[in-house]
N, C-alpha and C positions, 0 to 999 in steps of 0.2 A: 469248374472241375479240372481244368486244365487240360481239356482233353479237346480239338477241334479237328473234323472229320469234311471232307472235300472228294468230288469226286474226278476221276485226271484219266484225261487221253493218253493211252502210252506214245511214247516219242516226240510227245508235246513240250515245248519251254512253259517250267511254270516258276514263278517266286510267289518263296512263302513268306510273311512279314510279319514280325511282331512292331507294331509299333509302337514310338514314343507318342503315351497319353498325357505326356505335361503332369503324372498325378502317381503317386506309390502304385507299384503294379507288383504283379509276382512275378513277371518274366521281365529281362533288360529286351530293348529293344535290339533286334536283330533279324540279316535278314540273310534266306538261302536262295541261289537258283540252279536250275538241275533238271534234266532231263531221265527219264526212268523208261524201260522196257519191262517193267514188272507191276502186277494187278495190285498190290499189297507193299506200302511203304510208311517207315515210322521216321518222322523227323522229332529228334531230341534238341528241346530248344534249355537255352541256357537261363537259370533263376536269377531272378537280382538280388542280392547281398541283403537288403532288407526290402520284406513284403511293408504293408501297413501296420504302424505302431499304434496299437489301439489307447494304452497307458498314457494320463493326465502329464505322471510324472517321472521322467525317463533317465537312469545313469546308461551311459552305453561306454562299454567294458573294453577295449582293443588291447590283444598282444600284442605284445609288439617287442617278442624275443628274437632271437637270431634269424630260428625259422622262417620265420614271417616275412622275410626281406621282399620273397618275390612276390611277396600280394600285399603288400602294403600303400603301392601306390592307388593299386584299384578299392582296396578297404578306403583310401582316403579321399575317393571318388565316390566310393558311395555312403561314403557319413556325407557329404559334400550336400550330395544330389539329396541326401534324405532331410538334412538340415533349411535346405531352399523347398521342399515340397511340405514337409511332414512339422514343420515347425516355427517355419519364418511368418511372425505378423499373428501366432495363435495364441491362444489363451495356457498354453502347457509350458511346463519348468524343465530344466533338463542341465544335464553336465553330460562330459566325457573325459572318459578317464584312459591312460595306459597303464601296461602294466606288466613288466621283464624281472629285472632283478631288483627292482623299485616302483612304486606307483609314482605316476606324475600327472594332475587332474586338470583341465580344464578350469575350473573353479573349484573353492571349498564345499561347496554347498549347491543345490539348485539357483537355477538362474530363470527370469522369463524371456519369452523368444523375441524379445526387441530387434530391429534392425543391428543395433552397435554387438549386442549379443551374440548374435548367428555369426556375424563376420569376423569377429574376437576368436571365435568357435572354429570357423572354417580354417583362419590363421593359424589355429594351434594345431588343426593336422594337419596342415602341411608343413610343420616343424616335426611331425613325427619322426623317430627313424629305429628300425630296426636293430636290436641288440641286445643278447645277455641270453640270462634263462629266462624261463615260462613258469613265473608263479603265481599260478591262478587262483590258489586257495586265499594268496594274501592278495590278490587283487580284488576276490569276492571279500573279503573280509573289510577291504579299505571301503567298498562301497555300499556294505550295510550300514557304516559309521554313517550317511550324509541321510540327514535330518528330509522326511516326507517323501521318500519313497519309495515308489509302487512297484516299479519295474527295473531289472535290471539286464540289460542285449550285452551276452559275451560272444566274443567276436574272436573266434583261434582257428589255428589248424591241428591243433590236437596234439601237437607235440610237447603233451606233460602229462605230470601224471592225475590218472581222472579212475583211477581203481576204488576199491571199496575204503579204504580208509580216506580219501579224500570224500566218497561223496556221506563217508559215516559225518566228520566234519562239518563241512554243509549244512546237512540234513539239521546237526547241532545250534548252528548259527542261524538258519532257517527259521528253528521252532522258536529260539528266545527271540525273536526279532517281532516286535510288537505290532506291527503293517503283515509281516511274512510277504515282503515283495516276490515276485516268479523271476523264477530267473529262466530267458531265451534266451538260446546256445545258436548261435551261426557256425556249422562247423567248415571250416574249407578243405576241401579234397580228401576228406576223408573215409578209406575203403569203406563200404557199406557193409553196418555188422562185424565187423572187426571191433576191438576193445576201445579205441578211440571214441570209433563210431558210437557204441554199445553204452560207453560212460560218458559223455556227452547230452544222447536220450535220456538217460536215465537220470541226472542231474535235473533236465530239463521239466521231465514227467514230476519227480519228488519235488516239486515246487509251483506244479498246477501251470508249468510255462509250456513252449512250443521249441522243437528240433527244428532248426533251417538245415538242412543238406546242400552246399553249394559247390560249383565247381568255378576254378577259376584257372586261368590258363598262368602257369608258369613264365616266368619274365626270364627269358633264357640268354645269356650273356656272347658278347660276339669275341671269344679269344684276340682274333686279327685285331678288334679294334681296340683293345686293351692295351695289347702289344706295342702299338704305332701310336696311342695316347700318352702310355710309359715312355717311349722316344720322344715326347717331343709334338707329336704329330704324321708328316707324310712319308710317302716310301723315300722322298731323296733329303729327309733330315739331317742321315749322315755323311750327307756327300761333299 
C-alpha cells in the first residue's frame, strides 16, 4: 500500500530506511534521520522512475527535448537500473526510443534481453542528450510502427502539448492498432491536477495503462563554476 506505520519516542534518534532490494520496487532507496518533539509525523519518501514492468514486450519512450536536461541523467539511471533488474538474462523483447525534434531508437524493432543487448542498450543512453522540442505525438506514433508490441513507457516532464486534440490523436492511432498496446506515462514533476498532470492521466487511462507521478530533484547549475570553467579553470588563470 505504501503506507508503513511505526511507533517513536519523542526526542529519540530515529532513521527511517528504504532499502535497496536488488529487485524493481516502487520506492528508490533512501534514507532520513531526524529527531521530532511531536506525537504525529509523515515522512514523504521518493518513487523510483519505474515500478515493475509487467509487459512481455516493452518500447520505452524518453523525451529528451530541451526540457529535460535536468533529469536526464537520473532518467538514464533509471532505464540503467531497470534494464540490469527487469530485463537482463529474461525471456522479454524490448527497445528504446528518444524523441525531441526527431525520433532516434535503440533498434528498429524488438530486441531479446541477451547480455550484448542490455549493454548495447545501456550504451545508447548514455549517449542520450537533451535538445529541441517535445514531440510526443510523433514519438507515439514512431512507436506504434515496431512490429509485437504490448507496451509502451513514456517518460516526460510534461512540457508539450497533451490537450484534447492530442489525445483525440492518440485515441485514433490506439483503436487502428491491432495489439492496442497501453501506453504508461511517467510524468516528472508535474503539478498535481494541473493540465499536464490532467493529460498525461488521461492518455494513460484511454489505453487501459497506469500514471507514474514522480518527483525528481532539479540538477541545479553552479554559476561560479561555469565562470572559472569559461576561463580556463582557477582563480589565478589570469594572473
Amino acid at each position: 500500500s505504501g503506507l508503513a506505520m511505526a511507533s517513536v519516542i519523542l526526542l529519540e534518534p530515529y532513521v527511517f530506511r528504504v532499502k535497496d532490494t536488488g529487485r524493481a520496487s516502487e520506492y528508490m532507496p533512501q534514507e532520513f534521520v531526524f529527531l521530532t518533539d511531536r506525537r504525529d509525523i509523515t515522512v514523504v519518501v521518493a518513487r523510483s522512475l519505474f515500478g515493475p514492468l509487467p509487459e512481455r514486450k516493452v518500447v520505452l519512450l524518453v523525451d529528451t527535448s530541451g526540457s529535460m536536461v535536468s533529469y536526464l541523467t537520473d532518467v538514464k539511471a533509471a532505464l540503467n537500473l531497470a534494464l540490469l533488474q527487469q530485463f537482463h538474462g529474461s525471456e522479454r523483447m524490448f527497445t528504446i526510443m528518444g524523441y525531441s525534434g526527431h525520433q532516434h531508437a535503440f533498434s528498429p524493432g524488438l530486441v531479446d534481453c541477451t547480455t550484448q543487448n542490455v549493454e548495447d542498450a545501456m550504451r545508447f543512453c548514455e549517449l542520450m542528450e537533451a535538445g529541441g522540442a517535445s514531440k510526443i505525438l510523433d514519438g507515439i506514433r514512431q512507436a506504434f510502427k515496431i512490429k509485437g508490441i504490448e507496451a509502451l513507457y513514456v517518460i516526460t516532464d510534461g512540457k508539450c502539448d497533451v490537450g484534447e486534440e492530442f489525445l483525440a490523436q492518440v485515441r485514433a492511432l490506439y483503436f487502428r492498432h491491432p495489439a492496442r498496446p497501453r501506453i504508461h506515462t511517467v510524468g516528472i514533476n508535474c503539478v498535481p491536477h494541473r493540465l499536464t498532470y490532467k493529460g498525461l492521466q488521461a492518455l494513460a487511462s484511454m489505453t487501459q495503462g497506469s500514471f507514474r507521478p514522480v518527483c525528481l530533484q532539479q540538477e541545479v547549475p553552479d554559476p561560479v563554476a561555469e565562470v572559472l570553467g569559461a576561463r580556463g579553470g582557477g582563480l589565478g588563470a589570469g594572473a
